[in-house]
Structures are given as structure tokens and as C-alpha cells.
C-alpha positions in Angstrom: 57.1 120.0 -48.1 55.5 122.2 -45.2 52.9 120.2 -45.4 54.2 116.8 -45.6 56.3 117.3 -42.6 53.0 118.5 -40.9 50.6 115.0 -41.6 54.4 113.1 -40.2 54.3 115.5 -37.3 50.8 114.5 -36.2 50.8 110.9 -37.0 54.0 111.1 -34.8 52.1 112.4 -31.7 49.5 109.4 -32.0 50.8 106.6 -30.9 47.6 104.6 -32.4 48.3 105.2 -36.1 51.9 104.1 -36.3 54.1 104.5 -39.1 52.9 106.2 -42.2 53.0 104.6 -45.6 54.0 107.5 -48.2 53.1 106.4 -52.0 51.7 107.7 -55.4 48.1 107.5 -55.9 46.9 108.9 -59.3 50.6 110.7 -59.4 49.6 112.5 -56.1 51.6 112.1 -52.6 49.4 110.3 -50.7 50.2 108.8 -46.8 48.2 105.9 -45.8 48.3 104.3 -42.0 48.2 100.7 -43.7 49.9 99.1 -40.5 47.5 100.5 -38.2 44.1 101.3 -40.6 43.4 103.9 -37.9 42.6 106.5 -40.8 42.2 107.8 -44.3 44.4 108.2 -47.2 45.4 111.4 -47.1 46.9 113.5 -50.6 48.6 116.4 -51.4 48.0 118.0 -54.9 47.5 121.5 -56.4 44.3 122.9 -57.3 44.9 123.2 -61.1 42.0 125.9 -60.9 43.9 128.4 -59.0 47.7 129.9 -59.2 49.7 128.8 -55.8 46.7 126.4 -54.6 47.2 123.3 -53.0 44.5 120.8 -52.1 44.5 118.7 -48.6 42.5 115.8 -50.5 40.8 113.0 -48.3 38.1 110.3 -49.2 34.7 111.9 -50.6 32.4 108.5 -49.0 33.8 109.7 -45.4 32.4 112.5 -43.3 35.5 114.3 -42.8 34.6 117.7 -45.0 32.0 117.6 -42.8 33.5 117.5 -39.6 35.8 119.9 -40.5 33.4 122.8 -42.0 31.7 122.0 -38.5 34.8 122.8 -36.8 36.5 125.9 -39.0 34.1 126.6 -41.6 35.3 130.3 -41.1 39.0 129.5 -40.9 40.0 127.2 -44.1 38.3 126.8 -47.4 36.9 123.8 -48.9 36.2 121.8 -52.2 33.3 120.2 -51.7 33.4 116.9 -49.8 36.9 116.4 -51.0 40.0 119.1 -50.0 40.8 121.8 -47.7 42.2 124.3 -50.2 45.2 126.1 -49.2 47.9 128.5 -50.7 51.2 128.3 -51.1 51.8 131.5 -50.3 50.4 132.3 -47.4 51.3 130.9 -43.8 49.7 127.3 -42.9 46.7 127.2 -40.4 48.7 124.9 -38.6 46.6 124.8 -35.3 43.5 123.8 -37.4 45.5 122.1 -40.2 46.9 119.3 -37.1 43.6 118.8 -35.9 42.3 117.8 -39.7 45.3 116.0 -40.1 44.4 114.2 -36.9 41.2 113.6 -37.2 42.0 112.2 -40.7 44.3 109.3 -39.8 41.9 108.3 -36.8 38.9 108.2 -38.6 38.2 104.5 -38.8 39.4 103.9 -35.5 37.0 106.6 -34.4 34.3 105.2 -36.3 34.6 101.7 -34.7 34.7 102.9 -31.0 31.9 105.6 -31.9 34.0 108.8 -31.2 
């Protein structure tokens, strides 16, 4: 829940990606800026492969693993081009965590105005 009121937090403070569309995609909790197509389907879902894990999933066909190993390769953990990995029982990176989160739902709009 942490985290879901952190990806409405963000999209909240940008005034481009508008309201957030929260649905079920493959029985995951997914929030999609279909109004605005700013960004990326973002899902929550736990890492079956680990006890208290949680996954950040975005699209694999986008560059955002990238850019964000770029950014805090040193700070969060990654499943290859598809999660941040996270656990439940430790505290959120929230500062690095927003910025993901943000640069998640603006990731077509950045694409189209090259930034």
C-alpha cells in the first residue's frame, strides 16, 4: 500500500500525466496514464523467488532499467530489464523510488520531445 500511495503521490505532482488509471493486468496492480499516455504501465507484484520481495515492474521494450541502473545502480536492486526489487521489510528508497516512479509515467512524453 506504501507503494501505491507513492506512484499516486508522484503522478500527483505532474500536472502532465493526469489522473491515473488503476487495473489488473495478469492479476497484478498496475496504474496506467491512459488519459494523458505520458508514460508506462507501471505494476506492483511480489518476487515469488524471495520471502518479503516485491517487484516495481515496468515494460521490458523501454529503456527505463536502464536509466535507472544509470542513475542508482548502487542504491536499488534490479531484475533484469523488468523490476526494481524491493522488500517489504525494509524502509522504501523513497527519494530514488519518486524519481523512478516519475520518470516512468513521463516516458513517452519524454521520448517524443527528446528528453
Amino acid at each position: 500500500m506504501e507503494l501505491r500511495a507513492l506512484i499516486y503521490q508522484v503522478a500527483a505532482g505532474i500536472p502532465e500525466v493526469g489522473p491515473l488509471t488503476e487495473t489488473l493486468k495478469w492479476g497484478e496492480p498496475s496504474y496506467l496514464t491512459e488519459e494523458s499516455g505520458s508514460g508506462t504501465t507501471i505494476r506492483i507484484n511480489r518476487d515469488k523467488k524471495r520471502e518479503g520481495g516485491l517487484g516495481l515492474y515496468v515494460n521490458c521494450q523501454t529503456s527505463l532499467l536502464g536509466e535507472f541502473r544509470a542513475l542508482y545502480g548502487d542504491q536499488l536492486a534490479f531484475d533484469g530489464n523488468r523490476a526494481i526489487l524491493l522488500d517489504c521489510r525494509d524502509r522504501l528508497a523513497e527519494e530514488e523510488l519518486r524519481h523512478c516512479i516519475a520518470l516512468a509515467l513521463t516516458y513517452h512524453r519524454r521520448r517524443k520531445t527528446g528528453g
